[in-house]
C-alpha positions as CSV (number, residue, x, y, z in Angstrom):
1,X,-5.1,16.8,23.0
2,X,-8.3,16.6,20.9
3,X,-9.4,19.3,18.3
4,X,-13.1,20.1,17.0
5,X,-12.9,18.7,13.9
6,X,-10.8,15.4,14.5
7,X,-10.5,12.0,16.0
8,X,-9.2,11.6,18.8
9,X,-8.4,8.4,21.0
10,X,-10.0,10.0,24.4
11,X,-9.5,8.1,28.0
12,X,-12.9,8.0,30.1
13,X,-13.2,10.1,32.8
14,X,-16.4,9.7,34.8
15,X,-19.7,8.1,33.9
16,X,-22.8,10.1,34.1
17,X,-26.8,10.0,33.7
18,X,-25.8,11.9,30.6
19,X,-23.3,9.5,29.2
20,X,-19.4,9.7,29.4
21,X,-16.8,12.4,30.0
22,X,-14.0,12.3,28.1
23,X,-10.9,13.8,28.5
24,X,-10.0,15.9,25.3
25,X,-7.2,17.5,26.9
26,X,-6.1,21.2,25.9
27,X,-8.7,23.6,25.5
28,X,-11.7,21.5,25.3
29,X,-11.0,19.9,28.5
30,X,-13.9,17.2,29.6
31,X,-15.9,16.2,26.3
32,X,-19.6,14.1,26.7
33,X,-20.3,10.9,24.6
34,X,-24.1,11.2,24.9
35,X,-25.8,8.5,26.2
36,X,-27.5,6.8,23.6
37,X,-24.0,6.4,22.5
38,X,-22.8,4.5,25.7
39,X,-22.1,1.0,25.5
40,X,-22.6,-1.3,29.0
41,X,-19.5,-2.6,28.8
42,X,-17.6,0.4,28.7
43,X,-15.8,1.4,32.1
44,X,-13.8,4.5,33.3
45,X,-9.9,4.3,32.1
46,X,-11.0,2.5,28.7
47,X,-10.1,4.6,24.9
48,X,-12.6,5.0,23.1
49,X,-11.6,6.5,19.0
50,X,-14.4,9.4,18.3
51,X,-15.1,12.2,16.3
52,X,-15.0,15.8,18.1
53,X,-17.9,18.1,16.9
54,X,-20.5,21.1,18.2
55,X,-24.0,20.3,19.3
56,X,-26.9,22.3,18.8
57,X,-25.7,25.0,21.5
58,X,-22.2,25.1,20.0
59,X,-20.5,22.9,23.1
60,X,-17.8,20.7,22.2
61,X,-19.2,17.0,22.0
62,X,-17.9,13.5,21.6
63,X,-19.7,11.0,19.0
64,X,-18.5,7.4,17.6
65,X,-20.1,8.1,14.8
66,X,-18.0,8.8,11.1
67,X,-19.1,12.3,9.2
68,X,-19.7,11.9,5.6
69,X,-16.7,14.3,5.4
70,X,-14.4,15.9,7.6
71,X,-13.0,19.0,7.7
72,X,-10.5,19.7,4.8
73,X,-12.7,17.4,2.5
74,X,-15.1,18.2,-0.4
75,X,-18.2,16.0,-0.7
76,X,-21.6,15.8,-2.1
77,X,-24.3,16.6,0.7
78,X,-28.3,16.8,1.0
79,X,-30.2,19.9,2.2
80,X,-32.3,18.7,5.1
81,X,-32.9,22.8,5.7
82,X,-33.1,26.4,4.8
83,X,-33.8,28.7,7.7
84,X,-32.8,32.7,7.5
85,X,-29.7,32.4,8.9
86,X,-28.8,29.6,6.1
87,X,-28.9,26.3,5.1
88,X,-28.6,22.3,6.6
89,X,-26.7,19.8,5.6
90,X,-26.9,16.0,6.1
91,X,-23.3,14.6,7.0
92,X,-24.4,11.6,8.9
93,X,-24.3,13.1,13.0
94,X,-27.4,14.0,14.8
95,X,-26.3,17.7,14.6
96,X,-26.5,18.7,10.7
97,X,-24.2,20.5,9.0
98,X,-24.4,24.2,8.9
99,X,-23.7,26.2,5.6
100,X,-24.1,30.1,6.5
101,X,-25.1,32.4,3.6
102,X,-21.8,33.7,3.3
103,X,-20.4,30.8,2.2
104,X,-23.3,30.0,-0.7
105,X,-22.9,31.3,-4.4
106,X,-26.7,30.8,-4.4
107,X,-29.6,29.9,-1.8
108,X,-30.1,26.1,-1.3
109,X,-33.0,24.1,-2.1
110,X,-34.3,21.1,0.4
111,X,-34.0,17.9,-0.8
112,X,-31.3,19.1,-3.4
113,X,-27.6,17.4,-3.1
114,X,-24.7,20.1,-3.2
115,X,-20.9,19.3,-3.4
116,X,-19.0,21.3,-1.0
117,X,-15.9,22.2,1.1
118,X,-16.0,21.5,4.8
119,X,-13.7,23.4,7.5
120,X,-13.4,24.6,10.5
121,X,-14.4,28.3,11.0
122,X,-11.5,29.9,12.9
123,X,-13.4,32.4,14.5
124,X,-16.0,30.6,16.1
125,X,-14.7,26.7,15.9
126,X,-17.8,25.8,14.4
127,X,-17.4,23.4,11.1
128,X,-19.0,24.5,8.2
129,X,-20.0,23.7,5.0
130,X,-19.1,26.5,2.3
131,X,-20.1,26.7,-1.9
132,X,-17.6,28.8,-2.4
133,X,-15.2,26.2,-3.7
134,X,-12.8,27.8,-5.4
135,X,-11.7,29.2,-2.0
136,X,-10.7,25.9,-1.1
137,X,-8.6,24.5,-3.8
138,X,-4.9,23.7,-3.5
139,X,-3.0,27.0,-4.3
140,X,0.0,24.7,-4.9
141,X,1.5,23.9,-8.0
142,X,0.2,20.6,-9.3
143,X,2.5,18.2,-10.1
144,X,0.6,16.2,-12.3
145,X,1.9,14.2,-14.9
146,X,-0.1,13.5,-18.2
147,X,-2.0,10.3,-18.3
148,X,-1.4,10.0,-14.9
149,X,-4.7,8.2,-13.6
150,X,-7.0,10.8,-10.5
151,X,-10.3,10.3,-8.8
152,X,-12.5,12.9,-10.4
153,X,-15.7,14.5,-8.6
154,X,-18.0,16.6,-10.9
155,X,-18.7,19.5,-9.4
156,X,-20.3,22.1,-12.5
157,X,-21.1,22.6,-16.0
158,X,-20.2,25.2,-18.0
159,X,-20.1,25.9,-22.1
160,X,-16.5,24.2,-22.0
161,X,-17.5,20.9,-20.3
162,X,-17.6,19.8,-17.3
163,X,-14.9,21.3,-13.6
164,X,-14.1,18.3,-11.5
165,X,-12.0,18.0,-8.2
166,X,-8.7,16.1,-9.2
167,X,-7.8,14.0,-6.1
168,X,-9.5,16.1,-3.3
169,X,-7.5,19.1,-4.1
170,X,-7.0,20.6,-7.9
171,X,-9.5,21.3,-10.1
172,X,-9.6,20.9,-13.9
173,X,-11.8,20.4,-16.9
174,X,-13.2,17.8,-18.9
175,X,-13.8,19.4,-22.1
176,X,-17.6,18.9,-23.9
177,X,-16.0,16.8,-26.8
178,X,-14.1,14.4,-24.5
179,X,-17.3,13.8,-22.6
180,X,-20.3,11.2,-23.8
181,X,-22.4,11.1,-21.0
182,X,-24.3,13.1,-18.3
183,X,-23.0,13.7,-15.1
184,X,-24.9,15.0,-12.1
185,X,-23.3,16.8,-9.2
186,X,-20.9,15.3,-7.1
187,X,-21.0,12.2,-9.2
188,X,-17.3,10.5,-9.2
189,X,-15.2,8.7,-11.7
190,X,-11.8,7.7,-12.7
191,X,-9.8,10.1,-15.0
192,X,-6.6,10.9,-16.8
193,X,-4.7,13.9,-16.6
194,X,-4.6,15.2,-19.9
195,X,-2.0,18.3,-19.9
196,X,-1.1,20.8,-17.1
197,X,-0.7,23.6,-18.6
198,X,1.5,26.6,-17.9
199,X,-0.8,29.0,-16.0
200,X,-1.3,25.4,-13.7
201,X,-4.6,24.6,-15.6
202,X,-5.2,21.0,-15.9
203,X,-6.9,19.6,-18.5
204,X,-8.5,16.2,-17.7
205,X,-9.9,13.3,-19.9
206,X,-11.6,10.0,-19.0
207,X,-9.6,7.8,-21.8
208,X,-6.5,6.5,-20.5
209,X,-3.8,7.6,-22.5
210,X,-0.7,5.9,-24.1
211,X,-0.2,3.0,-26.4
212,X,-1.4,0.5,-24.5
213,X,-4.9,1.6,-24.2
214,X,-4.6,2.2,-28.2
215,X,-3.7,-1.3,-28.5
216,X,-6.3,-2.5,-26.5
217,X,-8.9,-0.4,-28.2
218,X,-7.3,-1.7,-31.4
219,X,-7.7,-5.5,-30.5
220,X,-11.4,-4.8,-29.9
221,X,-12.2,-3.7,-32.9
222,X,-10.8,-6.5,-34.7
223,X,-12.7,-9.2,-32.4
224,X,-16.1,-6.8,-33.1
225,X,-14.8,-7.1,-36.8
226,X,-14.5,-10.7,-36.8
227,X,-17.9,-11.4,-34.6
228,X,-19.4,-9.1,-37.2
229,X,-18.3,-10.9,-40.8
230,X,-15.6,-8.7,-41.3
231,X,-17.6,-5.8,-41.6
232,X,-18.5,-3.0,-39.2
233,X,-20.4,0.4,-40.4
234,X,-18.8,1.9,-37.4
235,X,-16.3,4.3,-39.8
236,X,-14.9,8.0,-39.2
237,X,-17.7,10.1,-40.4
238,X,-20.1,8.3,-37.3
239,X,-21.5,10.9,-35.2
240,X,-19.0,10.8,-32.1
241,X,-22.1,9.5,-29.9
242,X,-22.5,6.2,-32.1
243,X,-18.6,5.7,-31.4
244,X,-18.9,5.7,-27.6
245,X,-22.2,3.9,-27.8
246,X,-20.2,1.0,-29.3
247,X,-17.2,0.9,-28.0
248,X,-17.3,3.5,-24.8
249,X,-14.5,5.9,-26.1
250,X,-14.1,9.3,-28.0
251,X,-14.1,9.5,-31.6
252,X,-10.3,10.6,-31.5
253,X,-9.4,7.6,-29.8
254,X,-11.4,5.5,-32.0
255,X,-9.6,7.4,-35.7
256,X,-6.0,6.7,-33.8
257,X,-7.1,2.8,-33.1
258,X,-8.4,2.6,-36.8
259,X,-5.1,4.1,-38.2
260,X,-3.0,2.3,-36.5
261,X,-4.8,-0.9,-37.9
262,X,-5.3,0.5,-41.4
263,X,-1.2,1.2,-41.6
264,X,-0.6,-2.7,-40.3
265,X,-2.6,-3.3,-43.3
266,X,-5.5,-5.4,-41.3
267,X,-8.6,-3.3,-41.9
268,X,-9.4,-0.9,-44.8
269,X,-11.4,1.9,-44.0
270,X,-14.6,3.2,-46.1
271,X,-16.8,5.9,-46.5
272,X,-19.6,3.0,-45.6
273,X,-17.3,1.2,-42.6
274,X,-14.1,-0.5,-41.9
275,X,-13.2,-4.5,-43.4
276,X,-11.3,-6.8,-41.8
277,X,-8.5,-7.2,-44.0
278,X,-9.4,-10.9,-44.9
279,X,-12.4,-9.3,-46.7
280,X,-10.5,-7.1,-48.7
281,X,-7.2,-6.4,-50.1
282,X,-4.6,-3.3,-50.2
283,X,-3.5,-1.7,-53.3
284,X,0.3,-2.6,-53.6
């Protein structure tokens, strides 16, 4: 039995000068593969693996075709549409994707991308695409641990930094002062879980945690050292964008590298940069 929404492995049932009914069992009963869909070679009897959706007069249809997201996923989508009864997404079928106003924090602009949450309106079986995101988050305790490594999708800024979606279903925040680059909309990356906190907050970074990215961090600054003549200006009064320009990490990860270095006595650190300690010597 085959679900709006889903895909389904459906038998053919007849062919027609409209393409092929499929049997969807259950409620939906027969189900059409349009005809520009139809391959020759396929007879009555054979599976074929599709994706169950609405057409334009809300009847259940059949399509081989892959959505940019199914329902129960957030993803990053195109306005193609606003009309007054709401807005158009592109997801990748012939029929777009239809956000009602409802389910928008703020009218849609054509041509604009928007990350969202798709589903399955209960009351009328049509899926949707809704703004309203925080709707749709996992009410579940998260059961993150920190420096566990997430896929991240940026979804807003705000004065704190930037909200993300951790793993398609928590959100959390990657604070301003962790954070040395832009990111637009639905843009994704790899991340860190940073702490969850007691109210089930989670605060995220984009620095893998743990000694062995400090020692990694730490052996690159004594090969830049080294390339360099033993001396880098690169010191802990650099603006914090000068650190991640150089080496691509915060400015607390790059004091905690330095420090660790400085106390096994193989840099000194200056108000002017660091020395490799073959360039200059510790007081005993």
């Amino acid at each position: 039995m085959a679900n709006i929404g889903e895909r389904a492995e459906l038998k053919v049932l007849t062919k027609s000068p409209h393409g092929l009914f499929l049997d969807a069992g259950g409620e939906l009963g027969e189900v059409l593969l349009p005809r520009k869909e139809v391959s020759e070679s396929v007879d009555v009897g054979d599976l074929l693996d599709v994706f169950i959706y609405c057409d334009s007069e809300d009847r259940p249809v059949a399509t081989l075709k892959h959505p940019k997201a199914m329902p129960g996923e957030f993803a990053c989508l195109e306005c193609v549409a606003a009309t007054n009864i709401g807005a158009f997404l592109d997801w990748g079928l012939d029929k777009d994707l239809f956000s009602p106003f409802r389910e928008q924090t703020s009218r849609l602009d054509v041509g604009k991308r928007y990350v969202v949450y798709v589903y399955v309106d209960e009351n009328s079986d049509r899926i949707v695409a809704s703004r309203r995101l925080n709707r749709h988050f996992s009410k579940e305790a998260p059961d993150y641990t920190p420096g566990q490594q997430v896929d991240l999708m940026v979804y807003a800024k705000t004065e704190l930094g930037y909200k993300a979606i951790i793993n398609g279903t928590h959100t959390g925040i990657l604070f301003a002062n962790e954070v040395f680059q832009d990111f637009a909309p639905g843009e994704t990356t790899t991340g860190y879980i940073a702490k969850v906190r007691q109210d089930g907050k989670i605060d995220l970074t984009l620095q893998a945690p743990g000694r062995r990215h400090v020692e990694d961090l730490e052996s690159r600054i004594e090969m830049e050292l080294i390339a360099r003549g033993g001396f880098w200006e690169l010191c802990d009064s650099s603006p914090a964008d000068d650190i991640y320009e150089a080496l691509g990490v915060s400015k607390k990860a790059f004091k905690k590298a330095t420090g660790a270095l400085y106390r096994k006595r193989k840099i000194t650190i200056g108000k002017d940069g660091i020395r490799h300690v073959e360039q200059a010597s510790f007081d005993s």
